[in-house]
C-alpha positions as CSV (number, residue, x, y, z in Angstrom):
1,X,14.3,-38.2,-2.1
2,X,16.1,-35.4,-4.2
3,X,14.5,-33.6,-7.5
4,X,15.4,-31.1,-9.6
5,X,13.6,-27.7,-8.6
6,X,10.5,-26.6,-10.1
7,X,11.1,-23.0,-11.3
8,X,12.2,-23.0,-14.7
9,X,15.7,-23.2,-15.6
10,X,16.8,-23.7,-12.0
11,X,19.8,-25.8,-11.8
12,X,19.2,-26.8,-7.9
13,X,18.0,-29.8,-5.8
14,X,15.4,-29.6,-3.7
15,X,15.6,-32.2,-0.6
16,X,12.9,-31.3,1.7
17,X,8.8,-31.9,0.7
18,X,7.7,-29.1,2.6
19,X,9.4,-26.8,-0.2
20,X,6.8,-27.8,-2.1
21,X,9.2,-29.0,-5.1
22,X,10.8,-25.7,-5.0
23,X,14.3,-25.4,-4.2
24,X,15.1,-22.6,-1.1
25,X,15.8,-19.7,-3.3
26,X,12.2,-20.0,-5.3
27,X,10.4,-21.2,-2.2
28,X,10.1,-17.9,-0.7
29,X,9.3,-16.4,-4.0
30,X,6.3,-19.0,-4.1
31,X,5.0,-19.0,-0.6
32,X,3.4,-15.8,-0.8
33,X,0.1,-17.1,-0.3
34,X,0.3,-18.1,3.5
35,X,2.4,-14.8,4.2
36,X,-0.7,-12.8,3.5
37,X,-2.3,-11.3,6.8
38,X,-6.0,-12.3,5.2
39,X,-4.6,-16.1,5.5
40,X,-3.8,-16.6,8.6
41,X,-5.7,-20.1,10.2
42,X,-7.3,-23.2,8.8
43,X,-9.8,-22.6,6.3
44,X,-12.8,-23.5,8.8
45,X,-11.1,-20.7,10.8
46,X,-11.6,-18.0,7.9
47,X,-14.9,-18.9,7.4
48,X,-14.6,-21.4,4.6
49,X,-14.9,-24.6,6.2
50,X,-18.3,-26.9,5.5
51,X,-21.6,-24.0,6.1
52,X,-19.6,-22.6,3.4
53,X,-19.4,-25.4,0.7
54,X,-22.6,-25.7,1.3
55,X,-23.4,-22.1,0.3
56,X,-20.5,-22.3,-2.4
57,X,-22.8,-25.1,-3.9
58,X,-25.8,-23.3,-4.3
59,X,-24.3,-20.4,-5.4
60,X,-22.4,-22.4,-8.4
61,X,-25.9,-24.6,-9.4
62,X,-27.9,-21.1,-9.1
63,X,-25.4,-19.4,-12.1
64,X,-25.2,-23.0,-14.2
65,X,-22.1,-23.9,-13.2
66,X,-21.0,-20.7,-15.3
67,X,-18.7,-17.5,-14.9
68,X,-21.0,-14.9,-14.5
69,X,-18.2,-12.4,-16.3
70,X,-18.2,-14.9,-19.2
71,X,-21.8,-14.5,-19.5
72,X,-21.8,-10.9,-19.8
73,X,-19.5,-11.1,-22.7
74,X,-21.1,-13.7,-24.6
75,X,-18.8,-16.3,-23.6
76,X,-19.5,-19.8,-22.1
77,X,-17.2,-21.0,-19.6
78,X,-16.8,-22.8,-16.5
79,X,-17.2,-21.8,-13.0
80,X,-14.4,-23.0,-11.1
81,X,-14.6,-20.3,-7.7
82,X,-17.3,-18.4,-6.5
83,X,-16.6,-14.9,-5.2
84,X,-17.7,-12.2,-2.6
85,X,-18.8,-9.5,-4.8
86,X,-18.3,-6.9,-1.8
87,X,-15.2,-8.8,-0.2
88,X,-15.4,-10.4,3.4
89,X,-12.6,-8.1,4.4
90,X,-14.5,-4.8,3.3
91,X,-17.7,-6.1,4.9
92,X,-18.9,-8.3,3.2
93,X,-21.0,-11.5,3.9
94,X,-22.0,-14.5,2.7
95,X,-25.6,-13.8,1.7
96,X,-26.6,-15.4,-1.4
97,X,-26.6,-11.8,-2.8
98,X,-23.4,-11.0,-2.4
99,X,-21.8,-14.2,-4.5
100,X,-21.2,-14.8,-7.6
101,X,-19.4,-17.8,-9.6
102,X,-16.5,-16.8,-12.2
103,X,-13.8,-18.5,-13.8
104,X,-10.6,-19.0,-12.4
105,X,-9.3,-15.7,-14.6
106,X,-11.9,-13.6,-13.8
107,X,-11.9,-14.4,-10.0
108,X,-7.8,-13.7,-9.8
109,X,-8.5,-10.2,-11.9
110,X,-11.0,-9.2,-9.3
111,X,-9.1,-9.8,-6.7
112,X,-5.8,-8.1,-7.8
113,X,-7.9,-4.8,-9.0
114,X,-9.7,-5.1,-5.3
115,X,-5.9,-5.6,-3.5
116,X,-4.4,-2.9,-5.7
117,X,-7.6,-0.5,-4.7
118,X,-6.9,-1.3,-1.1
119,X,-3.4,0.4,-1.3
């Protein structure tokens, strides 16, 4: 089945599904994810298969199902990730300690001030 791409303005056709509606030229540009070296395996393989739902769980009921970021400024949101405060890759663990729930904003700023401090 053909479909137009999904990048904006883009006047191509995408053919294949594994482009993930993107047509050749953006699919690079949006396949960043599984080019990181941090993302290489299955999730069960990087450590976030069902032990850690289970923790991800707790950690989310513990904080009310709130962004603990939000909190701090007054604000009342929902939790949508919970996040390594000390990162895996940096040492890290999963102790109950060491996570907290945020947003979905607050858990992609962390992250990009952590990768940008790692350069």
């Amino acid at each position: 089945m053909s479909r137009p791409c999904r990048e904006f303005g883009c006047p191509n056709i995408v053919k294949s599904r594994n482009q993930h509606g993107y047509c050749e030229t953006h699919a690079d540009k949006r396949s960043n994810w599984n080019k990181r070296a941090d993302r290489k395996g299955s999730t069960t393989e990087r450590g976030y298969g069902h032990a850690w739902r289970k923790i991800r769980e707790l950690v989310l009921k513990r904080d009310g199902y709130q962004c603990v970021t939000c909190a701090t400024l007054g604000r009342v949101t929902l939790a949508t990730d919970v996040d390594h405060i000390k990162a895996k890759a940096h040492g890290g663990t999963d102790d109950l300690n060491n996570l907290q729930s945020l947003c979905s904003l607050h858990h992609k700023e962390k992250t990009a001030i952590e990768q940008l401090n790692a350069k």
